[in-house]
C-alpha positions in Angstrom: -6.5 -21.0 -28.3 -6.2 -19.0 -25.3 -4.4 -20.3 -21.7 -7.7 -19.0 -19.7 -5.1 -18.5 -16.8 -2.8 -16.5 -18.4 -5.4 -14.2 -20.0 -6.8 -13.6 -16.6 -2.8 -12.7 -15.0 -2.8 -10.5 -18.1 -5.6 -8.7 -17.4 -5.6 -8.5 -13.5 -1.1 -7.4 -13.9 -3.1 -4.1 -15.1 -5.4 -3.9 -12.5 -8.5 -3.6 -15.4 -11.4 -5.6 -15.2 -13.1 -8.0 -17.7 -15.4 -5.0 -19.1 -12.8 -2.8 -19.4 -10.9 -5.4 -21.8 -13.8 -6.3 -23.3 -14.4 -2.7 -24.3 -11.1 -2.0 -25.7 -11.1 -5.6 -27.4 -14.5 -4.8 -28.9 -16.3 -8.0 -27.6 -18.7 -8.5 -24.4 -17.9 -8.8 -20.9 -19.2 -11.9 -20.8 -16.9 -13.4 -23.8 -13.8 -12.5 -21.7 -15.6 -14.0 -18.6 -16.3 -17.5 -21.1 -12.6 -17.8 -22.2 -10.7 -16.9 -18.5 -13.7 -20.1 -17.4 -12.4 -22.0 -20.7 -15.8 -21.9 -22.0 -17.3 -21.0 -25.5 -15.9 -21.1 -28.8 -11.8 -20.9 -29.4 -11.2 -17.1 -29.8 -10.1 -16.3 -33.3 -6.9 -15.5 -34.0 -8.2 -11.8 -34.7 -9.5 -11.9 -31.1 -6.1 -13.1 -29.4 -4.1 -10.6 -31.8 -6.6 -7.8 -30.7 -6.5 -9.5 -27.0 -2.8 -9.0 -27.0 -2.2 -5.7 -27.7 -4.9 -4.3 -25.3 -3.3 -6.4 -22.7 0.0 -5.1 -23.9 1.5 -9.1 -23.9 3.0 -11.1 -26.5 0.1 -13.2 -28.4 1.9 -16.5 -27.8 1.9 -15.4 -23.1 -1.7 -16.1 -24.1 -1.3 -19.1 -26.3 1.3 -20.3 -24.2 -0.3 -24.1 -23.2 1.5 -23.9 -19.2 -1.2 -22.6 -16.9 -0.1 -20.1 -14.3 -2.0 -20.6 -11.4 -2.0 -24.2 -9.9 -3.0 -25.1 -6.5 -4.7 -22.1 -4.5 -2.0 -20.9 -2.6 -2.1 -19.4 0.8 -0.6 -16.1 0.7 -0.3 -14.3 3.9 -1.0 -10.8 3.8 -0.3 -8.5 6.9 -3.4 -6.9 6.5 -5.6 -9.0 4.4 -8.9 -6.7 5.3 -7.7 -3.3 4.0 -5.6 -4.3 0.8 -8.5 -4.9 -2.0 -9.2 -7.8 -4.1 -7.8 -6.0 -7.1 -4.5 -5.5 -5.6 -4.4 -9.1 -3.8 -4.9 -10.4 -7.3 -2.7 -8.1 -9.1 0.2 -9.2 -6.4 -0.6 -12.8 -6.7 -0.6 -12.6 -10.3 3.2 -11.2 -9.9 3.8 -13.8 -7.9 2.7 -16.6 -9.9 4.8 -15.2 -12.6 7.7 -15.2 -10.4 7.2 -18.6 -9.6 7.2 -19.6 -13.4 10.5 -17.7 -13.8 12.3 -19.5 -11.2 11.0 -22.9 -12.7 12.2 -21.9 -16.1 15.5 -20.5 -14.8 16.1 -23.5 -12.2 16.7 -26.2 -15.6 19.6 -24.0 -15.6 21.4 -25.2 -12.4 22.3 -28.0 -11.1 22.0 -27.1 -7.1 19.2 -25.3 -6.4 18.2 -23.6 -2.7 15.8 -26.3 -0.7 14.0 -24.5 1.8 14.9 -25.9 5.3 11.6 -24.4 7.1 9.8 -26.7 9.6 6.6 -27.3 10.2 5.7 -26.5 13.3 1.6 -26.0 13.3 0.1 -23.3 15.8 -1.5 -24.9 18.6 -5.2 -24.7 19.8 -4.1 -22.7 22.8 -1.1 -20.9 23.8 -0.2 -19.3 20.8 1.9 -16.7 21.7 3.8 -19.0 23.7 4.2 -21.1 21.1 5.7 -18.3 19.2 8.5 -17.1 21.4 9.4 -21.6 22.1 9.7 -21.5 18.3 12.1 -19.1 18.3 14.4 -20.6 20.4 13.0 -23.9 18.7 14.4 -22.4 15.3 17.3 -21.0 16.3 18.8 -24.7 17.6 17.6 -26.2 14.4 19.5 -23.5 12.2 22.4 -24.1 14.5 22.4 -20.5 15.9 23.5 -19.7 19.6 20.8 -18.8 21.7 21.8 -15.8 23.2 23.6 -13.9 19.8 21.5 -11.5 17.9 21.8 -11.8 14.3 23.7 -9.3 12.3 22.2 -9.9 8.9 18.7 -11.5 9.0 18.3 -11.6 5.1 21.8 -13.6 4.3 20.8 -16.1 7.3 17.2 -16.4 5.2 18.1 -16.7 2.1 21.0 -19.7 3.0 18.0 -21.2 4.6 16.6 -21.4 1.2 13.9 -18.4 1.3 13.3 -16.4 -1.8 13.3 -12.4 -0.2 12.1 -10.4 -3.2 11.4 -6.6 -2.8 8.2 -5.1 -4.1 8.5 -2.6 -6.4 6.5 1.0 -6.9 3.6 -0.9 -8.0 2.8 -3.0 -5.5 3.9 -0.5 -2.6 0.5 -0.9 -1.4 0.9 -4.1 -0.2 2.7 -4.4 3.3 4.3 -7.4 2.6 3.4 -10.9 1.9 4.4 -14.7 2.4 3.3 -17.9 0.7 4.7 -21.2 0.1 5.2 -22.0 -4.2 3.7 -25.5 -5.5 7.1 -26.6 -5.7 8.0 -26.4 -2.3 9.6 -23.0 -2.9 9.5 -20.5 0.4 9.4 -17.1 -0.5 9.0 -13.3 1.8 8.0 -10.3 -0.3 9.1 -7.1 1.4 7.7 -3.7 1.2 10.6 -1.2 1.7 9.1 2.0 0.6 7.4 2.9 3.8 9.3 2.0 6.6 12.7 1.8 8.0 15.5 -1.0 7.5 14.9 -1.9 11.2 11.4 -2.2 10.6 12.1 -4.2 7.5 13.9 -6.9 9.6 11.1 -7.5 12.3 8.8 -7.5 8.6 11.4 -10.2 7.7 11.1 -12.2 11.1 7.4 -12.1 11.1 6.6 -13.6 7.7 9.1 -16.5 8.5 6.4 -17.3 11.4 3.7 -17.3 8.8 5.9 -19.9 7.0 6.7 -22.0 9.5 3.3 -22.2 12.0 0.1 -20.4 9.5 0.8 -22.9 6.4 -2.8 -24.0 6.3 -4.0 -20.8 8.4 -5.7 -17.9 6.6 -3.7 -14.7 8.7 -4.8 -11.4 8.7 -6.7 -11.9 11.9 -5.7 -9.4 15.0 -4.8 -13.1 17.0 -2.5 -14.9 14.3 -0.7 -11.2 13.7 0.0 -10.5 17.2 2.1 -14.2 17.3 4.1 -13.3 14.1 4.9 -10.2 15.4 6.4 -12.4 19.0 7.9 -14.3 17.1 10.0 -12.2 15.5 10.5 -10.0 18.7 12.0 -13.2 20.1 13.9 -14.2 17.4 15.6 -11.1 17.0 16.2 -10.3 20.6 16.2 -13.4 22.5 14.9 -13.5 26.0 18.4 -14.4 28.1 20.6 -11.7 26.2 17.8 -9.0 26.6 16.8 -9.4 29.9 20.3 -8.9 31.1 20.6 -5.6 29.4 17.3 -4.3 29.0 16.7 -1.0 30.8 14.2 -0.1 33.4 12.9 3.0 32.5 10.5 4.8 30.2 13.6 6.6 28.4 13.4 6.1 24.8 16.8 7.2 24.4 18.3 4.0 26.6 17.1 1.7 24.4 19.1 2.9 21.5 22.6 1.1 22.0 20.3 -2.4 21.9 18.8 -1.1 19.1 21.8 -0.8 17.0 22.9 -4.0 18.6 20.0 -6.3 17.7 19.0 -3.9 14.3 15.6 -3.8 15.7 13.3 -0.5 16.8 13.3 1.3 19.9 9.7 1.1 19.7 10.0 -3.1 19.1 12.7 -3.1 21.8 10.1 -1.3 24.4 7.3 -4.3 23.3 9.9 -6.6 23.9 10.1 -5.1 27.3 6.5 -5.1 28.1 6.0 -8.9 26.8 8.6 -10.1 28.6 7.3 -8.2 32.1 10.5 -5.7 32.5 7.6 -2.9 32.0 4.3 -2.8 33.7 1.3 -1.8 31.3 1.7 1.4 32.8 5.4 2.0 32.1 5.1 0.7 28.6 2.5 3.1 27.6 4.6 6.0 29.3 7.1 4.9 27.5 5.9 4.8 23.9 3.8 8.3 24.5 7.5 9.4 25.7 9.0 8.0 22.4 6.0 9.9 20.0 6.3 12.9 22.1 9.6 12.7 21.2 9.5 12.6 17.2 11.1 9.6 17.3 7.8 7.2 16.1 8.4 7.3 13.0 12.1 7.9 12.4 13.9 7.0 15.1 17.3 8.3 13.5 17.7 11.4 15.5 17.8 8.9 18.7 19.6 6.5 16.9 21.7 8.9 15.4 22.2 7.5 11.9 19.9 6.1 9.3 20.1 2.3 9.6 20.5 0.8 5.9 18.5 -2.1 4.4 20.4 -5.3 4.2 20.7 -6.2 0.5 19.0 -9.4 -0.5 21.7 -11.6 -2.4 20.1 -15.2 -3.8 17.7 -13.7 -6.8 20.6 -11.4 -7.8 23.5 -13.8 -7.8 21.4 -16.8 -9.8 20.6 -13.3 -12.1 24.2 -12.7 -12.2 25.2 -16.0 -12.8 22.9 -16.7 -15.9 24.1 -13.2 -17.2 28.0 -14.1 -17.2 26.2 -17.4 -19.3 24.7 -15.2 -21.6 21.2 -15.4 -20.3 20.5 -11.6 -19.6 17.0 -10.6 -18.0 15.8 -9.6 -21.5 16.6 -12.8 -22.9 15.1 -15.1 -20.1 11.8 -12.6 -20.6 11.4 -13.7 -24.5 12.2 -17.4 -23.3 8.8 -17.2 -21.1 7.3 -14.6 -23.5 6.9 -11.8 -21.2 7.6 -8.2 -21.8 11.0 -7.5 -20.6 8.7 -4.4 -18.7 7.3 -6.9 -17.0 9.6 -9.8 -15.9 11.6 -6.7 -14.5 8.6 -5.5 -12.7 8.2 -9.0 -11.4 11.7 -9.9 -10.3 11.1 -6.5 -8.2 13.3 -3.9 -7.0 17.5 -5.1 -7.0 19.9 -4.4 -5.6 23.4 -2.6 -8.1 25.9 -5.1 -6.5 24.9 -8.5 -6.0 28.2 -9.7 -4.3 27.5 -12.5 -1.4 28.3 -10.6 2.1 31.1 -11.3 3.7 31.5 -12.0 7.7 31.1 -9.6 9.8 34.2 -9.2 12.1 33.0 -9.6 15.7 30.2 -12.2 15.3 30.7 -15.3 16.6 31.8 -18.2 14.2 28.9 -20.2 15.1 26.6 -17.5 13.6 29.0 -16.5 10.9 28.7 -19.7 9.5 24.9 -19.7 8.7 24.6 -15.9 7.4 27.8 -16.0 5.6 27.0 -16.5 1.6 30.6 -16.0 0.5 30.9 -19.1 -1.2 27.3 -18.9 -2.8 28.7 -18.1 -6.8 31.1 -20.6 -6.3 28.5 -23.7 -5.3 25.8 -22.5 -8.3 27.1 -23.8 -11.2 25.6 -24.0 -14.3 24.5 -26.8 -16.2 26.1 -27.7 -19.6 24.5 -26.8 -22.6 
């Protein structure tokens, strides 16, 4: 007996389609169509064995009774138009993986991260209002001062609960992707392989708007994008603390101190600018044919003067590391869920060589220290007895 589910993840991890299979498996197109609709006769055990290796799976990932997919989840793709079906469900097949791992690996522990996202649905009208209230909305429920940028935007999501997991080469296409797991799991994919770590942090920013006002909203649309991307410009670089420093000129180059100061682009800095009325229509698009003229659009390092560095995402690899001092190593939890090790690892994504909790940052404000900080994360995870 084949899990219909799992034979079509197997299939659509590859990117192949049911004729293709069919081919290799020697059977019709429309046999693999009957068993991923759980139609037809059982497939023999010749068929599963022969299944199984084309697929490049253990037989018993596509005996295994546990159904992948359950409810239809809302993943929220930044460009939803341009990335094909075939990679949308080659992604969303990683992720429903993903999600199985964490269920399987979560009987391990007895805390476990709760996601503290609100819910705070996009109204009818004013939406991009709406998105720069909720960031000050959000920062008062996370218990962040107002007017403090924050100095590492991955440690303050993942103590909130968020699952940040980096795509890896073969999913590069995507841009990055939210969605909300059916058991209540939050989780940000992130696409580092084509933009910078400032860039990665506004990515960061924008998804969590998708998670906390697009739940039931199908994104993608020029409307919804436009309020993540406020969001996170507001959230990052709140109004009061900008608007006292933010320059009046078209000058690329006197945006760069803020820039290192709120770790966002020069280019999001001059939006901010614009949104918030310090530049006129006029001056902002002076300002960002100034900043391409300049070389600057797409690496702003030589105004910067350094390469900014991605913040390291801590909560997958710690729980990793943790289950790995136990004895549990990734190869191990893989022939638990009978998956190739190949592919849990592609799953799991790209991570990072130390997965040490980061420590506080001298300088920042104890208020904010106290949300980002994740020194005492190992310590609080422990492990259930055997």
């Amino acid at each position: 007996m084949i899990e219909k589910t799992r034979l079509r993840a197997a299939r659509q991890l590859h990117g192949w389609t049911a004729k293709f299979v069919a081919d290799k498996a020697g059977v019709s197109p429309g046999r693999i169509s009957q068993i991923e609709r759980g139609l037809g006769a059982t497939p023999s055990d010749q068929l599963v064995t022969r299944l199984a290796m084309v697929l490049q799976v253990p037989k018993r990932f596509l005996t295994d009774t546990a159904p992948l997919e359950g409810r239809d989840l809302n993943f929220h793709y930044r460009h939803r138009a341009r990335t094909s079906a075939r990679l949308q469900h080659r992604v969303e097949q990683e992720h429903h993986l993903f999600s199985e791992f964490l269920a399987h690996i979560r009987s391990f522990f007895v805390n476990w991260p709760k996601a503290d996202v609100p819910n705070w649905p996009r109204p009818a009208v004013g939406g991009l209002e709406h998105a720069e209230r909720s960031a000050a909305m959000l920062r008062r429920h996370w218990g962040l001062p107002l007017d403090v940028p924050i100095p590492n935007l991955s440690a303050l999501l993942e103590s909130k609960g968020i699952w940040l997991r980096v795509l890896n080469q073969t999913s590069a296409d995507v841009d990055g992707f939210s969605v909300w797991d059916d058991d209540g799991n939050a989780h940000v994919a992130l696409n580092r392989t084509h933009g910078s770590a400032y860039r990665d942090r506004l990515d960061q920013a924008h998804e969590l708007f998708h998670l906390i006002a697009h739940r039931d909203l199908v994104t993608g649309s020029r409307d919804l994008e436009a309020e993540a991307f406020r969001f996170a410009g507001a959230f990052l670089v709140p109004r009061g603390w900008f608007l006292a420093r933010a320059p009046k000129t078209t000058n690329p180059a006197a945006y760069a101190s803020l820039s290192k100061a709120t770790g966002v682009s020069i280019a999001a800095l001059i939006r901010r600018s614009f949104d918030l009325g310090v530049l006129t229509p006029k001056l902002y698009r002076s300002a960002m044919i100034r900043l391409s003229s300049s070389g600057a659009r797409k690496d702003e390092s030589s105004l910067l003067g350094f390469t900014p560095e991605f913040e390291p995402t801590h909560l997958l690899p710690t729980h990793l590391a943790i289950l790995s001092d136990r004895g549990h190593s990734i190869d191990q939890l893989a022939a638990d869920l009978y998956y190739p090790s190949a592919l849990l690892r592609r799953v799991l994504g790209d991570l990072p060589s130390d997965s040490r909790p980061p420590t506080r940052r001298r300088g920042v404000p104890s208020a904010a220290a106290e949300v980002v900080d994740l020194g005492a994360f190992r310590e609080r995870r422990t492990l259930r007895r055997a």
